[in-house]
Every structure is written in structure tokens, then in C-alpha cells.
C-alpha positions in Angstrom: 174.4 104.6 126.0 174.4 101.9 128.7 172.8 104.9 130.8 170.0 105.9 129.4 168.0 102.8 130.4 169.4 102.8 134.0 167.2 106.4 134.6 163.8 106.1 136.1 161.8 107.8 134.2 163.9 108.7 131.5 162.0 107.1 128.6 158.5 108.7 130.3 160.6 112.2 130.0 161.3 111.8 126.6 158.0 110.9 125.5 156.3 113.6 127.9 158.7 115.9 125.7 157.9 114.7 122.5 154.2 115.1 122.6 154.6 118.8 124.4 156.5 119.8 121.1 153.6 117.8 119.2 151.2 120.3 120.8 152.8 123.4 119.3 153.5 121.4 115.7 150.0 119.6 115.2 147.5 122.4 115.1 149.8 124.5 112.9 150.3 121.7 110.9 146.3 120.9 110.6 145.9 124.9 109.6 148.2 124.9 107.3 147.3 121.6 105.3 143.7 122.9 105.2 145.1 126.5 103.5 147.4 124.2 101.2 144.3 122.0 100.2 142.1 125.3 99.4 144.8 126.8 97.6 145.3 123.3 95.2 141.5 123.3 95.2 141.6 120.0 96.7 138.6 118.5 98.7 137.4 115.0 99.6 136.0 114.5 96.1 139.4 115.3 94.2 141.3 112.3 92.9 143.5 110.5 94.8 146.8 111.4 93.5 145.6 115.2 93.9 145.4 114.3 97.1 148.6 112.7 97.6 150.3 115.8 96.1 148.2 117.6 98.2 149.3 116.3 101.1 153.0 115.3 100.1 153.7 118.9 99.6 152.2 120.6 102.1 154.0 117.9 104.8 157.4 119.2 102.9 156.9 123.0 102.8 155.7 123.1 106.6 157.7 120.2 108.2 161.1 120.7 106.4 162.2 124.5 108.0 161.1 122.9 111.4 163.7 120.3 111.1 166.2 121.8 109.5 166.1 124.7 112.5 166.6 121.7 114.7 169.3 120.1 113.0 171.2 123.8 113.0 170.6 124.2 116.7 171.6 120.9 117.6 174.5 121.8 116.6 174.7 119.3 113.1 177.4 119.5 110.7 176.7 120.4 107.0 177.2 116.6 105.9 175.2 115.5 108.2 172.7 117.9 107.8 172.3 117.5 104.4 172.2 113.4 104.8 169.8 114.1 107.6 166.9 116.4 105.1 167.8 113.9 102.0 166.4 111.0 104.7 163.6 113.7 105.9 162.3 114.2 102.3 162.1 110.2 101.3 160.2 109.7 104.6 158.0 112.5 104.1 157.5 111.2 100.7 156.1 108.2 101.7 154.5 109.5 105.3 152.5 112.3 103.7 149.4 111.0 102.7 149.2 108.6 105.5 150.0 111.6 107.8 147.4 113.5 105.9 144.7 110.5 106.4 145.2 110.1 110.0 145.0 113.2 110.4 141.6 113.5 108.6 140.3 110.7 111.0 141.4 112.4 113.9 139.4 115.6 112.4 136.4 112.8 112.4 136.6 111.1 116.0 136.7 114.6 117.5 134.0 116.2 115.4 135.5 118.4 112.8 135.8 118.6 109.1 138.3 116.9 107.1 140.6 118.5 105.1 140.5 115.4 102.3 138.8 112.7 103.3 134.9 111.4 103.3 132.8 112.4 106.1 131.6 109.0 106.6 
């Protein structure tokens, strides 16, 4: 570990990498949370619990097989696999919505629709 910090431009790398694979994730992501939102009949005037169902589930049933394929090729044991999704699925629990919302304002600063929010 004593490495990692010693490489110029290591932590640049890593964040270059991260936001490359953000690239292919967000947009699919955006898609599908607007199909799961017409399918629950949610819209920015649905209550806010619909909308945190809304958007709990939908950041499950698209995030979850994306990380689980990562933990497989990563080479993960089953323990730690499983201990790894039981940790994914509290923090999705409590990152949905919030994922969903910034999300929504994104959708607003660049001039789109919002899946669940206002259009103020």
C-alpha cells in the first residue's frame, strides 16, 4: 500500500478510469430510471414515497448485475461476494433517491426533462 501514493499520477489514473466507466453506466442508468418511472406511473406530481420506491428499485434492478459481474471478474470469493451485495443493497437503499434527485438536477442544468422532480 505504501506504493500507491509514491506514483505520479496514479490517483489522476484512477479517477480518469472511474468517470470513463461512468460514461457507459450513467446514460443507461438515466434510460432506464425514466422506463422504470413510466412503468410505476410515477412523475413529478406522485408522492414522495412513490418516488422513493421509484427510485430505490430501479437503482437495485439496474446497479446490482453490474456489480455483481464485477465482483465475479475480479475474481471475489462467495463470502465475500455475498458480504460485498448485502453492503451494495443498504447503500443503495439509502443512495437511491438522492441518486435519483441529483440526477433529476443534472437533467435540469443541462436542459432536459426530469424523470421525478419539479421543473422549477
Amino acid at each position: 500500500m505504501w506504493l500507491i501514493p509514491r506514483l505520479p499520477g496514479y490517483i489522476g489514473l484512477l479517477l480518469w478510469q472511474r468517470q470513463n466507466i461512468a460514461l457507459f453506466v450513467a446514460r443507461p442508468y438515466g434510460l432506464f430510471r425514466q422506463y422504470w418511472a413510466d412503468s410505476w406511473k410515477t412523475d413529478p406530481t406522485s408522492s414522495a414515497t412513490k418516488k422513493l420506491i421509484v427510485d430505490t428499485t430501479a437503482h437495485f434492478c439496474f446497479q446490482l448485475p453490474f456489480y455483481s459481474v464485477i465482483l465475479y471478474v475480479s475474481g471475489t470469493s462467495l463470502r465475500e461476494g455475498i458480504t460485498a451485495l448485502i453492503a451494495g443493497l443498504t447503500i443503495g437503499a439509502v443512495a437511491g433517491r438522492p441518486f435519483g434527485y441529483f440526477q433529476d438536477k443534472w437533467r435540469k442544468l443541462w436542459g432536459t426533462r426530469p424523470t421525478l422532480d419539479p421543473e422549477r
